[in-house]
N, CA, C and O atoms as CSV, one atom per row, in Angstrom:
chain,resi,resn,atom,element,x,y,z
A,1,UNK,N,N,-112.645,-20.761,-35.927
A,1,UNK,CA,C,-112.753,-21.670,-37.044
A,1,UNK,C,C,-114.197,-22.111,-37.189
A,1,UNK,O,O,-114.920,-22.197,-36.196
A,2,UNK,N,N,-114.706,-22.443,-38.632
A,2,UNK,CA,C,-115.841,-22.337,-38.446
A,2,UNK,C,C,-116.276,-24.251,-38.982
A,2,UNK,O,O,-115.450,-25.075,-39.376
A,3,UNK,N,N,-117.327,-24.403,-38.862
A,3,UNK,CA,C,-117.367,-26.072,-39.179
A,3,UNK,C,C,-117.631,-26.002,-40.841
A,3,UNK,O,O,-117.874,-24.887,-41.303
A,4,UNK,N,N,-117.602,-26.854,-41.516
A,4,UNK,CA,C,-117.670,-26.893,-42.772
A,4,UNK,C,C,-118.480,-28.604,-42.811
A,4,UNK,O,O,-118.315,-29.652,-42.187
A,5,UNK,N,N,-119.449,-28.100,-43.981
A,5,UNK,CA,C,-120.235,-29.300,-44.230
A,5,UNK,C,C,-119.264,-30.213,-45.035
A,5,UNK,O,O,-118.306,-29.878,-45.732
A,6,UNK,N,N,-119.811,-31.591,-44.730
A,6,UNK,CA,C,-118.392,-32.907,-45.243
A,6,UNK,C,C,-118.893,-32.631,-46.693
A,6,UNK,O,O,-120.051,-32.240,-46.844
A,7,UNK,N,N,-118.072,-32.817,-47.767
A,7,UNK,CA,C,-118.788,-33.273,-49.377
A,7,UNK,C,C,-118.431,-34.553,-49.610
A,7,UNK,O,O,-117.475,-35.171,-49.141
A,8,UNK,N,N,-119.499,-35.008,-50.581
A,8,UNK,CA,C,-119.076,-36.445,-50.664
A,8,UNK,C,C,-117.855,-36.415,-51.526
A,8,UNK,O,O,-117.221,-35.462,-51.980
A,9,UNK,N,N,-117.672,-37.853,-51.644
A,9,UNK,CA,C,-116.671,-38.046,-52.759
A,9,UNK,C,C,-115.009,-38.126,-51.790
A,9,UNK,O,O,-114.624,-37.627,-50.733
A,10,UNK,N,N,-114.483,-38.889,-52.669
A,10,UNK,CA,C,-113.570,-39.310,-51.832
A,10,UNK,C,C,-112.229,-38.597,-50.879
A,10,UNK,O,O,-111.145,-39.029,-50.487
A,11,UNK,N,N,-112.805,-37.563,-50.786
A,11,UNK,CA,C,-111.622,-36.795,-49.861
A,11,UNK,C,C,-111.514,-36.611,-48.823
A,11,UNK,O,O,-112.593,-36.681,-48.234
A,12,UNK,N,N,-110.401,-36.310,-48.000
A,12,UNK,CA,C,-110.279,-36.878,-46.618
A,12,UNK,C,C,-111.410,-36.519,-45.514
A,12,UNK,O,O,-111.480,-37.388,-44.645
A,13,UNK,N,N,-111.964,-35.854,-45.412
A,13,UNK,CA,C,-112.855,-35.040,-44.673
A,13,UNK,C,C,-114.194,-35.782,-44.716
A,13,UNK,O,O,-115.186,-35.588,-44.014
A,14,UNK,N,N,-114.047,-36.469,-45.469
A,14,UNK,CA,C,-115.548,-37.512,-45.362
A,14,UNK,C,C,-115.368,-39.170,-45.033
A,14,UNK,O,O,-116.294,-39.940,-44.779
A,15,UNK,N,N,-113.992,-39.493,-45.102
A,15,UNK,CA,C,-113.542,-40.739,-44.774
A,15,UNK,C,C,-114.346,-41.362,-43.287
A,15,UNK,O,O,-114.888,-42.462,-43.174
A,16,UNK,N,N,-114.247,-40.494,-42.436
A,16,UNK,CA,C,-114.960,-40.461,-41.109
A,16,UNK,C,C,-116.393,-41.101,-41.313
A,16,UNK,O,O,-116.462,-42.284,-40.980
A,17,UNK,N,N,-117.595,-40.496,-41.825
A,17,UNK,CA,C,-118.196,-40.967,-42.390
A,17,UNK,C,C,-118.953,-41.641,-43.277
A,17,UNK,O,O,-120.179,-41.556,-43.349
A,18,UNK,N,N,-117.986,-42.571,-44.219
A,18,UNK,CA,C,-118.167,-43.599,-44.653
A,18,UNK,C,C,-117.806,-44.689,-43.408
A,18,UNK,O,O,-118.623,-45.603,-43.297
A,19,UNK,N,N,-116.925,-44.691,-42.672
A,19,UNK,CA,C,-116.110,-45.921,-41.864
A,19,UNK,C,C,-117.291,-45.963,-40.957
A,19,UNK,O,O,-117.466,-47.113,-40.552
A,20,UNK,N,N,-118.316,-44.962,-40.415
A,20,UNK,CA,C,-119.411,-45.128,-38.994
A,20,UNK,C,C,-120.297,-45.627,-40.038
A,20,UNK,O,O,-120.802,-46.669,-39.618
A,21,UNK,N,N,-120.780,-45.308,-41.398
A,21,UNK,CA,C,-121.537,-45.916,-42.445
A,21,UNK,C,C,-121.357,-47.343,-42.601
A,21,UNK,O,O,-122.336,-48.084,-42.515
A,22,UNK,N,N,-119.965,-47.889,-42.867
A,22,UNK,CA,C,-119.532,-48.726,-43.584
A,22,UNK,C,C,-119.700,-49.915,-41.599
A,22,UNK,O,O,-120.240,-51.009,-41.764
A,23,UNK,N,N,-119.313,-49.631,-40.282
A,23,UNK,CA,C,-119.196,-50.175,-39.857
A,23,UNK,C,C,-120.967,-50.416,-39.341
A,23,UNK,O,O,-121.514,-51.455,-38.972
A,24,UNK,N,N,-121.434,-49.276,-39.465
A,24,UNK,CA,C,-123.579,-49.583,-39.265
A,24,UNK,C,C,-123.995,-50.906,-39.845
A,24,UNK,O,O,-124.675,-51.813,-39.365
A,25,UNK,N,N,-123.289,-50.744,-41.228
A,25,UNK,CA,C,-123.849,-51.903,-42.160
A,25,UNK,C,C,-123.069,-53.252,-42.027
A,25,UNK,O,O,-123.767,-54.203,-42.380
A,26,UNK,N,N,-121.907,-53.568,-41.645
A,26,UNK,CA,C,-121.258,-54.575,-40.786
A,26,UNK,C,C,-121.943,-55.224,-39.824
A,26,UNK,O,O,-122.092,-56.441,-39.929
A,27,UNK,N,N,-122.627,-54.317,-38.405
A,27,UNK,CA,C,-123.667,-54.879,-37.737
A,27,UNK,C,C,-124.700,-54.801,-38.353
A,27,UNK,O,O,-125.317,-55.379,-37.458
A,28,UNK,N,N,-125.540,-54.588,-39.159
A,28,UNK,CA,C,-126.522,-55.183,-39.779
A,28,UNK,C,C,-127.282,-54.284,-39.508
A,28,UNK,O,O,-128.430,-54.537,-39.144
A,29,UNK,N,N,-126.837,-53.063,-39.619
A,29,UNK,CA,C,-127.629,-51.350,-39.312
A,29,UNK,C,C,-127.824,-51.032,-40.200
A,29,UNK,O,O,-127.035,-51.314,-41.102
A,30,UNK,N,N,-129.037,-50.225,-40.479
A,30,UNK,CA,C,-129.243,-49.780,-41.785
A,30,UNK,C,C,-129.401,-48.115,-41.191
A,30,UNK,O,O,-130.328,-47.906,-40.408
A,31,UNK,N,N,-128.460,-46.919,-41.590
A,31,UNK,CA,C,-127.902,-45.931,-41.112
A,31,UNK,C,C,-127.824,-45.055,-42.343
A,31,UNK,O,O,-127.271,-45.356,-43.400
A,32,UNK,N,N,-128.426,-43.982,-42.072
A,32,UNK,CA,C,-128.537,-43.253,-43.456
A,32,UNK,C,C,-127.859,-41.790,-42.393
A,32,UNK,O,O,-128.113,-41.454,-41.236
A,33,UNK,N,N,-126.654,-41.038,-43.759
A,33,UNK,CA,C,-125.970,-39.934,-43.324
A,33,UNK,C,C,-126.548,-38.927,-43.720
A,33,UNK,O,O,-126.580,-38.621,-44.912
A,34,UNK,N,N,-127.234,-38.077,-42.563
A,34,UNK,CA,C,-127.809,-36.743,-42.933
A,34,UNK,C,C,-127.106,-35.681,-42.820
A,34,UNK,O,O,-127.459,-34.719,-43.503
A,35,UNK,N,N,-126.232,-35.577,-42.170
A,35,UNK,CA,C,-125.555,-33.865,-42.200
A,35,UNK,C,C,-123.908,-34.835,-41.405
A,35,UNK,O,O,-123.892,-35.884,-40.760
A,36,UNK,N,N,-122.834,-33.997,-41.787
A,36,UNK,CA,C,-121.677,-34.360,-41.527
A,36,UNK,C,C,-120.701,-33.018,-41.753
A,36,UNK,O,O,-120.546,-32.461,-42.839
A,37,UNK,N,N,-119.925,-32.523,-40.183
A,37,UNK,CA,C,-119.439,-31.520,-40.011
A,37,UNK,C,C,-118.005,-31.593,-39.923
A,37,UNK,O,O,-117.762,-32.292,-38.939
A,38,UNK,N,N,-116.953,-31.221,-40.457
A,38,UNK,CA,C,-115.504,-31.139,-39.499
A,38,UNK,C,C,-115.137,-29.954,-39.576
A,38,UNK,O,O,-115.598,-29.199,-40.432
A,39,UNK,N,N,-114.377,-29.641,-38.828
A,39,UNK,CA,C,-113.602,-28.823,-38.246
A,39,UNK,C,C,-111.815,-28.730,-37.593
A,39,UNK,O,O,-111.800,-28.957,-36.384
A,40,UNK,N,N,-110.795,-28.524,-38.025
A,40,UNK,CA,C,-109.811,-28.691,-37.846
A,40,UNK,C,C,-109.736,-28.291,-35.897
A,40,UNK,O,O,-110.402,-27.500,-35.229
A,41,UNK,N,N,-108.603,-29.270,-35.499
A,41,UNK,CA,C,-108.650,-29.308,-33.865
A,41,UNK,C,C,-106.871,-29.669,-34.403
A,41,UNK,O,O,-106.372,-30.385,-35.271
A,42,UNK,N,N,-106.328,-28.719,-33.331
A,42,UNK,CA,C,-105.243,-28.754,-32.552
A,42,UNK,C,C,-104.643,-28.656,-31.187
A,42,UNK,O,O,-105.106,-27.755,-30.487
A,43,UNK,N,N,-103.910,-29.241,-30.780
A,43,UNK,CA,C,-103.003,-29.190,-29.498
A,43,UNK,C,C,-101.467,-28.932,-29.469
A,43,UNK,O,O,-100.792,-29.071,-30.489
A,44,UNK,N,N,-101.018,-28.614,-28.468
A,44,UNK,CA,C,-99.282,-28.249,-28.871
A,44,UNK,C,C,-98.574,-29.587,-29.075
A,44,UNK,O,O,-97.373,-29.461,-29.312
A,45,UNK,N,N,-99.124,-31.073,-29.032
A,45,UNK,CA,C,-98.744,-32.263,-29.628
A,45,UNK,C,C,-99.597,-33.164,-30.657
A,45,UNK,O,O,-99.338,-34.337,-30.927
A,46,UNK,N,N,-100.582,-32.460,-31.143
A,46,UNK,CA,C,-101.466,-33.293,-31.830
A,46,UNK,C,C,-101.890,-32.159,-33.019
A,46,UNK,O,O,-101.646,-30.965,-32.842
A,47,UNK,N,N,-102.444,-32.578,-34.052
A,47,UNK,CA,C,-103.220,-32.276,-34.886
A,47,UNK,C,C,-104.464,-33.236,-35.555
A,47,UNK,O,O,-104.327,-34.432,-35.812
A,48,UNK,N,N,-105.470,-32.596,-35.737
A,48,UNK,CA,C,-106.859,-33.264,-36.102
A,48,UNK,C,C,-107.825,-32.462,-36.894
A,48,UNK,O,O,-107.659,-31.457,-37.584
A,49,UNK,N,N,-109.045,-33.280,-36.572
A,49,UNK,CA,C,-110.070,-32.866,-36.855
A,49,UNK,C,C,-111.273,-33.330,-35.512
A,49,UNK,O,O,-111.331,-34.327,-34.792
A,50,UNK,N,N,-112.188,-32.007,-35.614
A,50,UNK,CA,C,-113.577,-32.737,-35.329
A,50,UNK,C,C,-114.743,-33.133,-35.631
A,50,UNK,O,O,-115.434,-32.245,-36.130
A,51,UNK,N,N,-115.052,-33.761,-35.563
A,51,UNK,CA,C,-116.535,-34.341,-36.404
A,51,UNK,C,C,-117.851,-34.550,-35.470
A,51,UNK,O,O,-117.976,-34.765,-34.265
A,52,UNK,N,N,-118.696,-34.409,-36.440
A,52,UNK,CA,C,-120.183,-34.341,-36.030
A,52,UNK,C,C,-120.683,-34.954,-37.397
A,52,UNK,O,O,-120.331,-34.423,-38.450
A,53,UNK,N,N,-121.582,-36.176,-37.390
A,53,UNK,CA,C,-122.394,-36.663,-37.669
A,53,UNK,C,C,-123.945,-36.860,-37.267
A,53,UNK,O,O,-124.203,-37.453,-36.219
A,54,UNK,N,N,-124.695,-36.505,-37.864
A,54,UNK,CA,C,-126.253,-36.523,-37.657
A,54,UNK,C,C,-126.284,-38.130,-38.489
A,54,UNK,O,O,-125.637,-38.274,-39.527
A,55,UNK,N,N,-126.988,-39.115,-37.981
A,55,UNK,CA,C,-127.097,-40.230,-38.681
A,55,UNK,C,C,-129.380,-40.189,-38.540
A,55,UNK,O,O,-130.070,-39.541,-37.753
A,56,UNK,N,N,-129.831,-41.181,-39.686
A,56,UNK,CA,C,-131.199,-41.384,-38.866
A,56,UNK,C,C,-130.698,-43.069,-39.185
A,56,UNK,O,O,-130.009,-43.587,-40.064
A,57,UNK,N,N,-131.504,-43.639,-37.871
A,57,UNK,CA,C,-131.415,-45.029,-37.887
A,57,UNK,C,C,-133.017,-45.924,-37.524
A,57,UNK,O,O,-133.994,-45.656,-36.826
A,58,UNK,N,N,-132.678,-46.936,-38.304
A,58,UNK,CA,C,-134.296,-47.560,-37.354
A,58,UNK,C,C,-134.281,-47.778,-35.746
A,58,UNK,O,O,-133.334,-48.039,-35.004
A,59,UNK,N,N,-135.759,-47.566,-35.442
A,59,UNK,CA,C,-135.733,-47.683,-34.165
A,59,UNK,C,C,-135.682,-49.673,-33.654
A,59,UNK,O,O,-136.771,-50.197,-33.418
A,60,UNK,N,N,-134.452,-50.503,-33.553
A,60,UNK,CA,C,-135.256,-51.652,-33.334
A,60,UNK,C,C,-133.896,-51.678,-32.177
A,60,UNK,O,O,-133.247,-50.655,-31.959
A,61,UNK,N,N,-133.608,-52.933,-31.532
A,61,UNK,CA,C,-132.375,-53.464,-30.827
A,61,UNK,C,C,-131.312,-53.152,-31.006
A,61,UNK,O,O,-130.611,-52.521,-30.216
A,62,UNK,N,N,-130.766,-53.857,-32.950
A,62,UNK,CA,C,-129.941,-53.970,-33.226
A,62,UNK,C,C,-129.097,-52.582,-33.372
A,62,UNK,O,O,-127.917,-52.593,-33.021
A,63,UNK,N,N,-129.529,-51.699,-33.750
A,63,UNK,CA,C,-129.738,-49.933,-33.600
A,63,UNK,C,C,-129.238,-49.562,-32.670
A,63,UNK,O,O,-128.391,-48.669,-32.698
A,64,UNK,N,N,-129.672,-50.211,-31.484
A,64,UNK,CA,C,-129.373,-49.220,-30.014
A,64,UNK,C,C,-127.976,-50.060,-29.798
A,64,UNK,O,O,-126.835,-49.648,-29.588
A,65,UNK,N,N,-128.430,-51.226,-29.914
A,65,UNK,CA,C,-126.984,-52.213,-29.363
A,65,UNK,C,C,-125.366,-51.508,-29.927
A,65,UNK,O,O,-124.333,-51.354,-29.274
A,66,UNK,N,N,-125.676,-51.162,-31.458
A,66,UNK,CA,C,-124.405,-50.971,-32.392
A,66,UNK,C,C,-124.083,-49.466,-31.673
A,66,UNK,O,O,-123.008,-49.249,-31.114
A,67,UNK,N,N,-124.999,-48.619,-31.753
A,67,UNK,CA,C,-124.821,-47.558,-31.097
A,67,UNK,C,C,-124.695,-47.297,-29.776
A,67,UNK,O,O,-124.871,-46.126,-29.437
A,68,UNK,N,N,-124.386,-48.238,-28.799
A,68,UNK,CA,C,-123.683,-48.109,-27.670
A,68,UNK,C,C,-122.688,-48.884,-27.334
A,68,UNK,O,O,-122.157,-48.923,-26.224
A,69,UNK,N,N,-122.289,-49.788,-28.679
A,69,UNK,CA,C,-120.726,-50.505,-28.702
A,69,UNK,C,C,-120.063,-49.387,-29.383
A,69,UNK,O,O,-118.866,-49.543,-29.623
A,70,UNK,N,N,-120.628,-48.275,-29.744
A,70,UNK,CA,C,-119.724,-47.436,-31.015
A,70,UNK,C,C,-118.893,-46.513,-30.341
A,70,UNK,O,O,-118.260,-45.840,-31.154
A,71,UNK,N,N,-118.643,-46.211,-29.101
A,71,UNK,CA,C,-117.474,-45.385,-28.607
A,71,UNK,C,C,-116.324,-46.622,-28.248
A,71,UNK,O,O,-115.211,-46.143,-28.031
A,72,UNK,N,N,-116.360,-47.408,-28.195
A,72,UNK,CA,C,-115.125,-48.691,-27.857
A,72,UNK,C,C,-115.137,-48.890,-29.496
A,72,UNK,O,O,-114.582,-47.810,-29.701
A,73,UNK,N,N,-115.246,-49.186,-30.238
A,73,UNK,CA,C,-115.259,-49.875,-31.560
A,73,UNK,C,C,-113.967,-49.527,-32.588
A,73,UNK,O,O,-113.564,-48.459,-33.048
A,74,UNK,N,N,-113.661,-50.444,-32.685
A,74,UNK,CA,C,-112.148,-50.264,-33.495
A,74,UNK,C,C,-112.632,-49.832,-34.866
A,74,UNK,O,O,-113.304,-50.606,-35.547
A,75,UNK,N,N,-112.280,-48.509,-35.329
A,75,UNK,CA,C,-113.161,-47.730,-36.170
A,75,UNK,C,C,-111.550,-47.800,-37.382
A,75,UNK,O,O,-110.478,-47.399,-36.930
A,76,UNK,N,N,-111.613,-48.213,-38.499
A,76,UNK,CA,C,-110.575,-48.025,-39.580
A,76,UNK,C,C,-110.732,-46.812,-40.426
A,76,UNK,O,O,-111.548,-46.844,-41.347
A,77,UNK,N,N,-109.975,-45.668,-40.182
A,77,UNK,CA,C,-109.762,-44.590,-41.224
A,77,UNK,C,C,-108.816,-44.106,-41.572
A,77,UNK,O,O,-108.268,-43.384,-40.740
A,78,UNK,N,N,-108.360,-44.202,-42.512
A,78,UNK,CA,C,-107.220,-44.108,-43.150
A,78,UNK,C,C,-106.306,-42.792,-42.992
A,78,UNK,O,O,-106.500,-41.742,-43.605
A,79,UNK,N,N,-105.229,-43.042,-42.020
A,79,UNK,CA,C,-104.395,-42.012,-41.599
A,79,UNK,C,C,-104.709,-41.465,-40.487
A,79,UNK,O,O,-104.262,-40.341,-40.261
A,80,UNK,N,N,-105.384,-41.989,-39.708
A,80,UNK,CA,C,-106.485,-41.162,-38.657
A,80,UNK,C,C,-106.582,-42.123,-37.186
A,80,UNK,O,O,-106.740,-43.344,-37.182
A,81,UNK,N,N,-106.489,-41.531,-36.354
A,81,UNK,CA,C,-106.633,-42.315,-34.777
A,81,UNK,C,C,-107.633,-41.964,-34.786
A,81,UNK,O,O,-107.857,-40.839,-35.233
A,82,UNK,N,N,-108.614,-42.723,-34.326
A,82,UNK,CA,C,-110.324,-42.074,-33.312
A,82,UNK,C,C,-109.491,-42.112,-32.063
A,82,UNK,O,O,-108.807,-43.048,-31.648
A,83,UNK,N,N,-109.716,-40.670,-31.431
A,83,UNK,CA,C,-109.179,-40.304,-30.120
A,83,UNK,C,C,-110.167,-40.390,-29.329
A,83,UNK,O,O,-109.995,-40.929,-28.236
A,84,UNK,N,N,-111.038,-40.038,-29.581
A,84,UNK,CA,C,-112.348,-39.839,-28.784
A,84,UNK,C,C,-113.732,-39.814,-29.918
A,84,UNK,O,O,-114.010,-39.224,-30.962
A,85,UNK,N,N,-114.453,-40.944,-28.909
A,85,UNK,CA,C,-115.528,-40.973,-29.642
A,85,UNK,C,C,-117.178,-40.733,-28.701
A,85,UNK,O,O,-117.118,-41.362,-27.645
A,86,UNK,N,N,-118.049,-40.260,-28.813
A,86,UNK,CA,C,-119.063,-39.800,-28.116
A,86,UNK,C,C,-120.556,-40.215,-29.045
A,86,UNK,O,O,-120.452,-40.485,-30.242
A,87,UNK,N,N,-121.484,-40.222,-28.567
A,87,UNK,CA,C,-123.143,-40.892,-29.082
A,87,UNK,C,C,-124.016,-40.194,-28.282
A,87,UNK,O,O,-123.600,-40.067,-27.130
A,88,UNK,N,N,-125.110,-39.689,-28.511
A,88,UNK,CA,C,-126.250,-39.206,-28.306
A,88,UNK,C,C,-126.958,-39.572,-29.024
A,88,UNK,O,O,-126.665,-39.131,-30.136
A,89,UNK,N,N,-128.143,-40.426,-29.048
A,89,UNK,CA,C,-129.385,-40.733,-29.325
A,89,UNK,C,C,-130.769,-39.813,-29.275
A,89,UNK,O,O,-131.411,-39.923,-28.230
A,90,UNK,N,N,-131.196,-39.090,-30.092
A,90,UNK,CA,C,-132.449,-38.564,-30.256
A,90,UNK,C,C,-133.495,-39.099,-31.345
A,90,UNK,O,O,-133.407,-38.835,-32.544
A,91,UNK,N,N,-134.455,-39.855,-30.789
A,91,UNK,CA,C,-135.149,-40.296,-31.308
A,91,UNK,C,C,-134.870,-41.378,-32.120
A,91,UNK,O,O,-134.314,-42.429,-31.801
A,92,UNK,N,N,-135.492,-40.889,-33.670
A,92,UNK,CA,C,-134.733,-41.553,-34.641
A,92,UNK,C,C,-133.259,-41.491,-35.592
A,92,UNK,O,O,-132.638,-42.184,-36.397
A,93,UNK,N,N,-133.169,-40.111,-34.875
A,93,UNK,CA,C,-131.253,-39.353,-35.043
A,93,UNK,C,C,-130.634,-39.711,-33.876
A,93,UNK,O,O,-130.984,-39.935,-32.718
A,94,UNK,N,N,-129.148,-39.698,-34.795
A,94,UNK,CA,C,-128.092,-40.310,-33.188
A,94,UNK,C,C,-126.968,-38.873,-34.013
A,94,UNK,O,O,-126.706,-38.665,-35.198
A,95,UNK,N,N,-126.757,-38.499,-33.373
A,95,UNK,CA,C,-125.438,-37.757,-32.892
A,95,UNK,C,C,-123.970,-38.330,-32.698
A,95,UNK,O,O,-123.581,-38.595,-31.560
A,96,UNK,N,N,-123.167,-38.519,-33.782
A,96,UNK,CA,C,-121.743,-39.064,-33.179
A,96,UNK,C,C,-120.960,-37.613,-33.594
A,96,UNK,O,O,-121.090,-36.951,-34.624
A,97,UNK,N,N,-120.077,-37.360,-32.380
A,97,UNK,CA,C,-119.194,-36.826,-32.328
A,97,UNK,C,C,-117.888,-36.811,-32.219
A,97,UNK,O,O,-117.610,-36.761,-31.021
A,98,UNK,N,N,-116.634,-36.836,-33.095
A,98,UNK,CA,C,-115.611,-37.506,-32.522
A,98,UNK,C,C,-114.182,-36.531,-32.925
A,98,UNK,O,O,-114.161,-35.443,-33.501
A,99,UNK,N,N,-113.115,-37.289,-32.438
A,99,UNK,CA,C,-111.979,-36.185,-32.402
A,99,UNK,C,C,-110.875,-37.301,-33.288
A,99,UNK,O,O,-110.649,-38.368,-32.717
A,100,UNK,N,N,-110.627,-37.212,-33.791
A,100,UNK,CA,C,-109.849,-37.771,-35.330
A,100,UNK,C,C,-107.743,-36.766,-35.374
A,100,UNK,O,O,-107.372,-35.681,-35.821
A,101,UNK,N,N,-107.040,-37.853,-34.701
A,101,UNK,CA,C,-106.055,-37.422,-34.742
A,101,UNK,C,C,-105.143,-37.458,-36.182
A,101,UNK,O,O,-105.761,-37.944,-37.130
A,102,UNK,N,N,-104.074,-37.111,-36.403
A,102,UNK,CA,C,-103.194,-37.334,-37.969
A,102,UNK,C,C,-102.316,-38.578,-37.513
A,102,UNK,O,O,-101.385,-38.654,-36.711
A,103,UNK,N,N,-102.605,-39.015,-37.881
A,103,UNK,CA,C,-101.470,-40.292,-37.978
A,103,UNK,C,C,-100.235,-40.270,-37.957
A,103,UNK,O,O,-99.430,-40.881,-37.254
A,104,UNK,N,N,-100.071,-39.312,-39.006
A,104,UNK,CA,C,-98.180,-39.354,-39.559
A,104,UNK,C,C,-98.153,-38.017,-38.691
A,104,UNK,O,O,-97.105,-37.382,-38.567
């Protein structure tokens, strides 16, 4: 399976990244979305997706702080468990990676 770039606009596959958008700007992050990947993920009890987000963020505190509360963080997406959530920091890009179960 191959990854597919997110498109904007409101369909499910980008929900993911509005909610890490929408929760940046909650803490008082100013988080701009540069590239956004999913990929369908299954198990013999689960179905999902996976995601990859490239974010760039400023370099100050508030930045690093939000981005190392962001694997615990009660993340709202509609129809969707965050199963697993992961962060890598490069530079002024952070890396979130995460595993997005189906709800129903």
């Amino acid at each position: 399976m191959r990854a597919e770039r997110v498109a904007a606009g409101p369909g499910r596959s980008d929900r993911f990244g509005r909610a890490v958008l929408t929760h940046a700007t909650v803490a008082g992050v100013s988080a701009v979305l540069l590239d956004a990947r999913a990929r369908p993920w299954v198990s013999a009890t689960f179905v999902g997706e996976r995601y990859r987000l490239v974010l760039a963020l400023p370099d100050h505190e508030a930045a690093a702080t939000w981005l190392a509360s962001l694997p615990e963080a009660e993340m709202t997406v509609p129809n969707r468990i965050v199963a697993d959530l992961t962060v890598r920091r490069d530079g002024a890009e952070a890396v979130v990676e995460a595993l997005l179960l189906d709800a129903a």
